[in-house]
C-alpha positions as CSV (number, residue, x, y, z in Angstrom):
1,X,7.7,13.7,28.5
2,X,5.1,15.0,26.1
3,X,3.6,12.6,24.0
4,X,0.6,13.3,21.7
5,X,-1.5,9.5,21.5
6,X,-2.8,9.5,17.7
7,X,-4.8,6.4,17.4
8,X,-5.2,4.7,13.4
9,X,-4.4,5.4,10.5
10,X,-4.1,9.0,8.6
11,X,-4.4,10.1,4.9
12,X,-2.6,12.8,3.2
13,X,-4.9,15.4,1.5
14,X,-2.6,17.1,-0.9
15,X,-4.4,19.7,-1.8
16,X,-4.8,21.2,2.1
17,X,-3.0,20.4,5.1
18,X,-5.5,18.8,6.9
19,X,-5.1,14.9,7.5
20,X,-8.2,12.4,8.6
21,X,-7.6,10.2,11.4
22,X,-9.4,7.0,12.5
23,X,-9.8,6.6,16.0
24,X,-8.8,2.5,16.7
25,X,-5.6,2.3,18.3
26,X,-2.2,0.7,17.3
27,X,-1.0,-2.0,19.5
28,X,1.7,0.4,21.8
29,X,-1.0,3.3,22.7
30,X,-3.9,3.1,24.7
31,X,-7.8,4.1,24.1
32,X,-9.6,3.8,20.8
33,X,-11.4,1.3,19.3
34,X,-10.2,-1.7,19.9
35,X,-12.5,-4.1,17.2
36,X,-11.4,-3.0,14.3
37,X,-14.1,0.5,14.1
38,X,-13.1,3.3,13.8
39,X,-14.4,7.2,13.9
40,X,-13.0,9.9,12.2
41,X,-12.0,13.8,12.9
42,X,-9.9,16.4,11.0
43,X,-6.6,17.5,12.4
44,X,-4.9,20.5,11.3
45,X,-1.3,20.3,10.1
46,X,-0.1,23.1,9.6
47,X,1.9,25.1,12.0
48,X,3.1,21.7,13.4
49,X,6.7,21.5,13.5
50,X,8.4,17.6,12.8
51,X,12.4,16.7,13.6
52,X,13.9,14.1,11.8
53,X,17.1,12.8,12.0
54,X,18.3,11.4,9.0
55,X,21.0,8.8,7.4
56,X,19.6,9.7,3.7
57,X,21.8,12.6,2.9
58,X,20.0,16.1,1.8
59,X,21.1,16.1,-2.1
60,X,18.6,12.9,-1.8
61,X,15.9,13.6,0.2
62,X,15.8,17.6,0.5
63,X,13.4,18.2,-2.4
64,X,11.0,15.5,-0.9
65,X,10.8,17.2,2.1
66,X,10.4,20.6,0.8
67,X,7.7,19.3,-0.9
68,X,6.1,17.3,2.0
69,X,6.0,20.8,3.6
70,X,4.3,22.5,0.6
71,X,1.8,20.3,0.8
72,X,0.9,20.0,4.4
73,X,2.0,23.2,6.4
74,X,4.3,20.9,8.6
75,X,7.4,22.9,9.6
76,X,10.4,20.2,8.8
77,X,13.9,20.1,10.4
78,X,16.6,17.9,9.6
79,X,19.4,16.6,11.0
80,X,21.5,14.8,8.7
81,X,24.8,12.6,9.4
82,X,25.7,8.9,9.5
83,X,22.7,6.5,9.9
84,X,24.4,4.5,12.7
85,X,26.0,7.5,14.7
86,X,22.4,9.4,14.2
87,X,20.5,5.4,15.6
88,X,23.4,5.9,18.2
89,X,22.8,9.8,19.0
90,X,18.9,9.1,19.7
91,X,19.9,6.1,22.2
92,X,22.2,8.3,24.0
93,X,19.6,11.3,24.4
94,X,17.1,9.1,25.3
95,X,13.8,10.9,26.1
96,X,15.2,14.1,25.6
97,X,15.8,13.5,22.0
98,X,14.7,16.6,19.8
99,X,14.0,13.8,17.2
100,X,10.7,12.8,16.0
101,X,11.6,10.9,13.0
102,X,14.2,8.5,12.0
103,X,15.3,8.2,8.6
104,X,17.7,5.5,8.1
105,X,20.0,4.1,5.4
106,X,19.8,0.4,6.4
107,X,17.2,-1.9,8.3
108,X,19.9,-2.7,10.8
109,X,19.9,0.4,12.4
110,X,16.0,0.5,12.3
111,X,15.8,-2.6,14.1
112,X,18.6,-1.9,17.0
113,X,16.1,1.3,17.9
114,X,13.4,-1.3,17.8
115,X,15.3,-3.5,20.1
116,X,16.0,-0.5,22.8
117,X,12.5,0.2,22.9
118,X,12.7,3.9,21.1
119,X,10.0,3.1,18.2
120,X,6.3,3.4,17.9
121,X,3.9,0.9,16.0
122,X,2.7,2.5,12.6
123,X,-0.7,2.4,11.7
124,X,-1.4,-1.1,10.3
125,X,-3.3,0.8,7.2
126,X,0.2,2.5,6.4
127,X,2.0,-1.2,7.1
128,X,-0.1,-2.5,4.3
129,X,1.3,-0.2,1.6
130,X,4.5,-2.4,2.0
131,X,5.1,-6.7,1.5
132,X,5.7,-7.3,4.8
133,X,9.5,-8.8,3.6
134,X,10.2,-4.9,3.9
135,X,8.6,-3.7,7.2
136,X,9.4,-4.5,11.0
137,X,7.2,-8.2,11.5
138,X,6.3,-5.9,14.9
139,X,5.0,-3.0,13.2
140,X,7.8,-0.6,14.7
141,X,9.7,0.5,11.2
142,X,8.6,0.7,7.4
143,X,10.4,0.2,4.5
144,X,10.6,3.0,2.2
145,X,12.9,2.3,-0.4
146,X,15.2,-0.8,-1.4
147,X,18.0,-2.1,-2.7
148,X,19.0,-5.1,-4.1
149,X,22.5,-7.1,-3.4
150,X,23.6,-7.6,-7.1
151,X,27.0,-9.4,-8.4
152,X,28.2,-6.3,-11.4
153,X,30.2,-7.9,-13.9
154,X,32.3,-6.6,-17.2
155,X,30.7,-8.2,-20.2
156,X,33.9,-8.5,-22.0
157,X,35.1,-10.5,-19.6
158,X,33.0,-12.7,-18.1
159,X,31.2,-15.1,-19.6
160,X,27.7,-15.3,-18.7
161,X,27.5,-19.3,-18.5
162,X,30.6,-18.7,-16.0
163,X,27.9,-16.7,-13.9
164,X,27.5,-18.4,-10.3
165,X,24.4,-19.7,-9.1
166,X,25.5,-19.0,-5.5
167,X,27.8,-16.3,-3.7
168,X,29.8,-19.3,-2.1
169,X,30.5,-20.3,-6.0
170,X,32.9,-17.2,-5.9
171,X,35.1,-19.3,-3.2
172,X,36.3,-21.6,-5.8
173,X,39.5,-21.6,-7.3
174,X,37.9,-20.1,-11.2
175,X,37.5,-16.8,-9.7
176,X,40.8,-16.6,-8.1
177,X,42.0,-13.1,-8.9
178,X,39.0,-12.0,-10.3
179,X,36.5,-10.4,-7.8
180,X,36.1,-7.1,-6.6
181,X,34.9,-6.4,-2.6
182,X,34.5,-3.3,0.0
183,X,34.6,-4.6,3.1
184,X,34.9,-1.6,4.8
185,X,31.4,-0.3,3.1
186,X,28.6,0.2,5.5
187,X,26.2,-1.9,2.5
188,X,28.8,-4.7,2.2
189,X,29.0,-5.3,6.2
190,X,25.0,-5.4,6.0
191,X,25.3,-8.2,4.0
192,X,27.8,-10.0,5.9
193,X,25.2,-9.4,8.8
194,X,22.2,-10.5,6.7
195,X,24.9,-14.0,5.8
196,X,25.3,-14.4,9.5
197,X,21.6,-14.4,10.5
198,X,20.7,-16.9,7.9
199,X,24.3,-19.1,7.5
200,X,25.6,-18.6,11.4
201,X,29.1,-17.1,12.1
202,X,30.6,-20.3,11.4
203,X,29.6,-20.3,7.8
204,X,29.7,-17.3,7.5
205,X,33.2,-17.3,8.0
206,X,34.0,-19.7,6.4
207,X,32.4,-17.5,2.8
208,X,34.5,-14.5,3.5
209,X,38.2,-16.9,4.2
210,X,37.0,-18.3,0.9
211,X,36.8,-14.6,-0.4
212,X,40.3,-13.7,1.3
213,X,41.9,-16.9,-0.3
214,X,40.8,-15.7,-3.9
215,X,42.8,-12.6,-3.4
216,X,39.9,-10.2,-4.4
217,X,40.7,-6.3,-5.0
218,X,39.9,-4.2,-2.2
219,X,38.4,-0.9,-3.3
220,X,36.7,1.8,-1.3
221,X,33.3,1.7,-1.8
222,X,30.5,0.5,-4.3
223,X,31.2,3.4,-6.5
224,X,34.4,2.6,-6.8
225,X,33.9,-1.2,-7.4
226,X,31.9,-0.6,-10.1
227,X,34.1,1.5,-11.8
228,X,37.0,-0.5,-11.6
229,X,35.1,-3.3,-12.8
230,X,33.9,-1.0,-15.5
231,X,37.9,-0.7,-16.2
232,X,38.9,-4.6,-16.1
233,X,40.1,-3.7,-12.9
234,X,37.8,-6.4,-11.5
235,X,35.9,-8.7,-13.4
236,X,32.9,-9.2,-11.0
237,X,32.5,-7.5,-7.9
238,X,29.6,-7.4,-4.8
239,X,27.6,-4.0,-4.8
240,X,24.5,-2.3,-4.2
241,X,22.1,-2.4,-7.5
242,X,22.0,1.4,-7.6
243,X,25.1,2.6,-8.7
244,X,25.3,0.8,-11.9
245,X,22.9,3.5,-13.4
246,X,25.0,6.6,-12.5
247,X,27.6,5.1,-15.2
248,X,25.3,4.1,-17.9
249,X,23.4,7.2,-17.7
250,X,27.0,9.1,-18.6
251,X,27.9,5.8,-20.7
252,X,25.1,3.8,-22.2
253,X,27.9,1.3,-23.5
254,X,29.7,1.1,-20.1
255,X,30.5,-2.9,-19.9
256,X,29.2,-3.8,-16.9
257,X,25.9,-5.8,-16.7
258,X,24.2,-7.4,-13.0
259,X,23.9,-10.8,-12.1
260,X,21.6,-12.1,-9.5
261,X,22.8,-15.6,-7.1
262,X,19.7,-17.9,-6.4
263,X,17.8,-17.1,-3.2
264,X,21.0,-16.3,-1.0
265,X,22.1,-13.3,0.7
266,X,23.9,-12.2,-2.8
267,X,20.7,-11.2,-3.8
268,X,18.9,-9.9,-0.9
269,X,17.2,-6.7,-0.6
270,X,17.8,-4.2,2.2
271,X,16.0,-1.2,3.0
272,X,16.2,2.6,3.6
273,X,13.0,3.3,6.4
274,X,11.4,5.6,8.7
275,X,10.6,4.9,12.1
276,X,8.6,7.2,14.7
277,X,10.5,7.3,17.5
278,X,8.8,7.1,21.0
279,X,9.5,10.7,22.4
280,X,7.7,12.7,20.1
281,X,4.6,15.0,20.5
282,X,4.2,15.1,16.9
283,X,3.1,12.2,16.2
284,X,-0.1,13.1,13.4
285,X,3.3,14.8,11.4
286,X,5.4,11.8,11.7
287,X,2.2,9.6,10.5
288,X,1.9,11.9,7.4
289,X,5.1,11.9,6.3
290,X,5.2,7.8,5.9
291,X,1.9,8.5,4.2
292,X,3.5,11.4,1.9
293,X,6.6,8.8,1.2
294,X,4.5,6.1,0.4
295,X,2.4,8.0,-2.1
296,X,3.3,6.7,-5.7
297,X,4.7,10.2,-6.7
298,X,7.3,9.3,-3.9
299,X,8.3,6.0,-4.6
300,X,8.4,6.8,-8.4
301,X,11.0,9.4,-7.1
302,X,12.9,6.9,-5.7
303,X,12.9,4.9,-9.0
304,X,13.9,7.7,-11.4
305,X,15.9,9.5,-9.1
306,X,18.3,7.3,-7.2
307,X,17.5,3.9,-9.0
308,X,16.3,2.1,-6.0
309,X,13.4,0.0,-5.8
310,X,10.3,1.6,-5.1
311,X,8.1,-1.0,-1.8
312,X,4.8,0.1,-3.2
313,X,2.3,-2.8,-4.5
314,X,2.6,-1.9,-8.7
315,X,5.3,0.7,-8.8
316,X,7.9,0.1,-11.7
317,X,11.2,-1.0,-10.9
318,X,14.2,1.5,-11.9
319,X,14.8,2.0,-15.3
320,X,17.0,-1.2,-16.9
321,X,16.7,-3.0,-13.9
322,X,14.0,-6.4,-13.2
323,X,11.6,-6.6,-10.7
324,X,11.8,-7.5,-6.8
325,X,10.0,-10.4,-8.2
326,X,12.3,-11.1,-10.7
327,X,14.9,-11.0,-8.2
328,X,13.3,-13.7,-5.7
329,X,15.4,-12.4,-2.2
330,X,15.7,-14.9,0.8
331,X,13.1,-14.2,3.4
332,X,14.8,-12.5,6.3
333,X,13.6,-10.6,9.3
334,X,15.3,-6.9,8.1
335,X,15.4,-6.3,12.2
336,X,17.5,-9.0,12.5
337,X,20.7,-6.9,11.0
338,X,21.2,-4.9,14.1
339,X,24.5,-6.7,15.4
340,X,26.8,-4.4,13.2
341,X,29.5,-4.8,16.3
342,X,29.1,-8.8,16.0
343,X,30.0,-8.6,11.8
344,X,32.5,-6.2,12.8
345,X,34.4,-8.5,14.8
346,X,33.9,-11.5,12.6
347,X,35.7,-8.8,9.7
348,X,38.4,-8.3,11.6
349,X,39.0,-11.6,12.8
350,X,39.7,-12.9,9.3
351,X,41.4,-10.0,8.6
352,X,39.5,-8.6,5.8
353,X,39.4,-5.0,7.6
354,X,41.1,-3.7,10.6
């Protein structure tokens, strides 16, 4: 296996494609400084060639990476598909993946490469960039972009001293007919996942029967949920806080408004984040892209473009939306969301999918 060892941290000079690199080593590679000095030398990007294997689909992405290779010479393919078939694609090639870089939708399927051994540890200077709420606690996957859990509900018809405080508030009898879930959606099992780390399976099921019993509407996806709440479908429904602004921006009167539960899994942010993956011999690439991603340009694209939260210290939130701070998630360990199988199974049991 061919491994290039790059030890420290790397900047980004955007106006050549040369990158700096300080020489103390991050805790999975060997040599270097070792007491916090470090010594610095010029690499050369360009000509270097970086695979990445991503969940974020190209419509998204694409332009960021075209740019990313404007500005540092670094050849760029891509591999896009289905973030947990991609995570699952890398474990089965094993170290004869062609993949240098993993993009992926959720932290779950960050951390389950984590688990298996198939990440490297990011420079600590590049870690720093982003509250560690948002980052592997093991330095092995970086948050690049969030998104809040949000209850969307029609204005018209909900009242906003009705609001809950808590998700489990929706299990009581008021809301009976009333809610709007996709349990099949890859962001609402996360959830589930994130409820089962923090509640336990038995709680945890005990929140979605309560769900079942209301006789919520079962629609397709977030998109959809929000439109049908949108409709009066639904009157408040559990989504993703991103789509909202695809309506308004077509409707700035569309009737649907977010409502954030009290420091519960209703509210918790997940991330979409990059991990360098163990095989590569590009490793200086890799390093620059988080650093290109993590420049404020970036994450202000992220904002404006896609109306997910930017993880830099002092970038603005999306447009009409309040701050991560505003928001208060529960503290949770992102790797922890790995057992998609497990929250499978638990969906199926109760029979909210099949």
């Amino acid at each position: 296996m061919k491994r290039r060892k790059i030890l420290g941290f790397i900047g980004v000079l955007c106006a050549s494609s040369a990158l700096t690199i300080a020489c103390g080593a991050p805790n999975n590679v060997g040599g270097g400084a070792t007491n916090g000095t470090a010594t610095e030398e010029t690499v050369d990007l360009a000509g270097q060639e970086l695979t990445i294997y991503s969940g974020r689909n190209e419509e998204l992405i694409g332009p960021l990476l075209e740019r990313f290779e404007e500005e540092t010479g670094v050849t760029v393919q891509v591999r896009y598909g289905d973030t947990a078939e991609l995570a699952a694609a890398i474990l089965e090639e094993g170290q004869n993946t062609p993949a240098d870089v993993y993009f992926g939708q959720d932290a779950g399927a960050l951390g389950a490469l984590q688990l298996e051994g198939r990440t490297r540890t990011i420079p600590q200077n590049l870690l720093d960039k982003v509250d560690s709420r948002f980052r592997s606690p093991d330095g092995q996957w970086i948050g690049i972009s969030g998104r809040a859990r949000t209850l969307a509900y029609n204005i018209n018809l909900v009242e906003e001293s009705e609001l809950p405080d808590s998700i489990w508030d929706l299990t009581e009898e008021q809301w009976r007919g009333r809610i709007g879930w996709a349990p099949t959606n890859g962001s609402f099992q996360s959830f589930v996942t994130a409820m089962r780390v923090t509640e336990g399976d038995d709680r945890t099921r005990e929140w979605l029967q309560g769900i079942i019993d209301n006789d919520p509407q079962v629609f397709r996806n977030n998109t959809t949920t929000v439109e049908a709440i949108g409709r009066g479908e639904a009157e408040i429904g559990l989504v993703n806080n991103y789509y909202l602004g695809r309506f308004t921006a077509e409707d700035p009167d569309f009737p649907v408004a977010h409502h954030y539960t009290g420091e519960d899994v209703g509210s918790m942010i997940n991330v979409a984040g990059v991990a360098i993956l163990d095989a590569t011999d590009s490793e200086p690439a890799a390093i620059a892209l988080i650093e290109f991603l993590l420049t404020e340009e970036s994450q202000a694209y992220f904002a404006e473009n896609t109306n997910e939260y930017p993880l830099i210290e002092g970038a603005a939130p999306p447009e009409d939306q309040i701050s991560i701070a505003e928001i208060n998630p529960p503290s949770i360990d992102l790797s922890s969301l790995e057992d998609l199988e497990g929250t499978l199974a638990l969906l199926r049991e109760v029979g909210a999918i099949e």
